[in-house]
N, C-alpha and C positions, 0 to 999 in steps of 0.2 A: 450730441454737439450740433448745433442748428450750424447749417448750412450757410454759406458767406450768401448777401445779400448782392445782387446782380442787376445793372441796369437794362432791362430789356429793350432799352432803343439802342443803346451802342456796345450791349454786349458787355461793357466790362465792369468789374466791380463797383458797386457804386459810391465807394469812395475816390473810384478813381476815372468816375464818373466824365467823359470830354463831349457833352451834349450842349453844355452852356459856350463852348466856344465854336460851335459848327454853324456855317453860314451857310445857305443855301444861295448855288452858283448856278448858272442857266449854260452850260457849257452845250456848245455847238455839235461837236462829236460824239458819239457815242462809244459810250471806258466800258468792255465784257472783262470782268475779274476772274479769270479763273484761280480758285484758289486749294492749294492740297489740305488736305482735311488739319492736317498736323499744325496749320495755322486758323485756324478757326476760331477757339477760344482763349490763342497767346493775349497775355495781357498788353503787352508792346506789338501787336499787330497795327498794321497801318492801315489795311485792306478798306476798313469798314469808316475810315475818312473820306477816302472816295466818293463810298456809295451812299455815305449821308450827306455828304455835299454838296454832290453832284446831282442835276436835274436829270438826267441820262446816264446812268449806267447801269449794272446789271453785277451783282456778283453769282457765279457758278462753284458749289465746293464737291471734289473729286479729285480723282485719278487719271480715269480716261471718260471721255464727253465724247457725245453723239456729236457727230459732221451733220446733221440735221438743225441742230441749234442755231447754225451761224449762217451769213451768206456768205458764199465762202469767194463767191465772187468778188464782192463788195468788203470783204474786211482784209485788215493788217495787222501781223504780231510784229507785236512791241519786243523786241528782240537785238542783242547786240553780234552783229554777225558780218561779215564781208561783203554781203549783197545786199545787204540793208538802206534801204533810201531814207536819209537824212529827215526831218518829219519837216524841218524849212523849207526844203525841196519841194516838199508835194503840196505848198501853196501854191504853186505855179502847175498845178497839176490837174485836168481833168478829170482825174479818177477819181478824186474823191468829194463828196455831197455830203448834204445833212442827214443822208443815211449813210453812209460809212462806218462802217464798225474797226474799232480797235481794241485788239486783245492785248490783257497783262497778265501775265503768269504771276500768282502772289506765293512767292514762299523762299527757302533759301535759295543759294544757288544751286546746290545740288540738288533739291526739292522743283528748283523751278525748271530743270534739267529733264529730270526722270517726267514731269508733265508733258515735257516738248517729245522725246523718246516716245513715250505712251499713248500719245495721240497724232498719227501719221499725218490726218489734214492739215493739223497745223505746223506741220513740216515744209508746206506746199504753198504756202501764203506767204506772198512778199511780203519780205520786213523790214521794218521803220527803225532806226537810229537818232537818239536825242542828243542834243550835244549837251554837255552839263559843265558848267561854266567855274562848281566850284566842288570842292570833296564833303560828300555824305554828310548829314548831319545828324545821322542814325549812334548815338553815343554810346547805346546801350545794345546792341547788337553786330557781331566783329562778321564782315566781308570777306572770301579768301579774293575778291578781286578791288584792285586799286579805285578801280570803277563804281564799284559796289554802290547800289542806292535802295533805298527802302521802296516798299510799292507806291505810298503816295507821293513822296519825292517824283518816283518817276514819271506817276498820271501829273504832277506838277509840271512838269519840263515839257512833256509831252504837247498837256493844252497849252500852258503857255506859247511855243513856239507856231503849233497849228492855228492858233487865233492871233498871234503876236501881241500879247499882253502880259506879262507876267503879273500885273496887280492887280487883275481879274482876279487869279488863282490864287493868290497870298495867301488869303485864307485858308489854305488847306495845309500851309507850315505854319500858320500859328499855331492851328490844333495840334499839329504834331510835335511841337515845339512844348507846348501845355503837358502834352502826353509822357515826353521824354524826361521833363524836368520833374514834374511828378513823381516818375515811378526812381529816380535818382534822388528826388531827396525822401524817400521812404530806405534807402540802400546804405546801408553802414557806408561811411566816408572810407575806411580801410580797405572795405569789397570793393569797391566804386574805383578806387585805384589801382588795385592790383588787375585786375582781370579787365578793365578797360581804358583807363588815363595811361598805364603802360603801356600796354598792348598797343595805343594809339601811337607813343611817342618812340615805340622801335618800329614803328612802317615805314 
């Protein structure tokens, strides 16, 4: 049986191919992905929208990452936490330059969990909170939090607010917008409902 046919610029099948919708973005900040392995070659990963879009970022796939990677001076986890500064906020901020780094953990929540657990420095790094204006558009993958947002939703919200543009970044929901309706209309309409049109309308 030959093997399914793979796009090697974005990774995924190549019929389901999201290279024709990817725009390159010149974004200001610089997006460090770290990503758990167990999302690497998901078909509905989001991770690898970022890093094709984006003129600076950087994806990392693992477990635990050397504190040598990062400045650890100079960057912020992307994280929803109690001490987390608003990422609106820190336009009025000195701390942050065109070298500034910001990390996103890509995987589930429990996946993007056990990454922050496993690597202590990013324990230690002020975090950034995005305000998110509307609920997930991730159709095809269920949240256990109300919050829930896919990885490039979030590098979405993210630049948008640090550059204050959200039409800059659009781009980066079309493709994923491309991506999600694709792999739902390959998905029997019966599965499509039970397991996620429900599931959304008892939240």
């Amino acid at each position: 049986m030959s093997k399914r046919a793979v796009c090697k610029r974005c990774s995924k099948a190549a019929s389901a191919c999201i290279c024709a919708t990817i725009k390159s973005i010149d974004n200001q900040h610089f997006l460090h992905i770290l990503q758990d392995p167990s999302e690497e070659k998901k078909a509905v990963g989001t991770a690898r929208i970022l890093d094709l879009s984006l003129t600076r970022s950087k994806i990392s796939i693992g477990e635990r990452f050397d504190a040598d990677m990062f400045d650890l001076d100079n960057s912020y986890l992307v994280f929803p936490d109690e001490s987390a500064i608003p990422a609106q906020q820190l336009l009025h901020s000195r701390d942050i330059n065109s070298s500034t780094q910001f990390i996103l953990l890509d995987g589930s929540w429990k996946k993007a969990y056990k990454l922050l657990m496993s690597n202590p420095f990013l324990q230690v790094l002020p975090k950034v909170s995005i305000n998110v204006d509307q609920k997930s558009a991730y159709r095809i993958r269920k949240s256990p939090r109300e919050d829930g947002l896919s990885t490039v939703e979030a590098g979405y919200y993210l630049l948008s607010q640090l550059e204050k543009s959200s039409e800059k970044f659009k781009p980066l929901l079309e493709s994923f917008s491309y991506m999600i309706d694709y792999q739902i209309s390959k998905m029997p309409p019966e599965i499509y409902q039970k397991h996620y049109l429900d599931k959304q309308e008892e939240q």
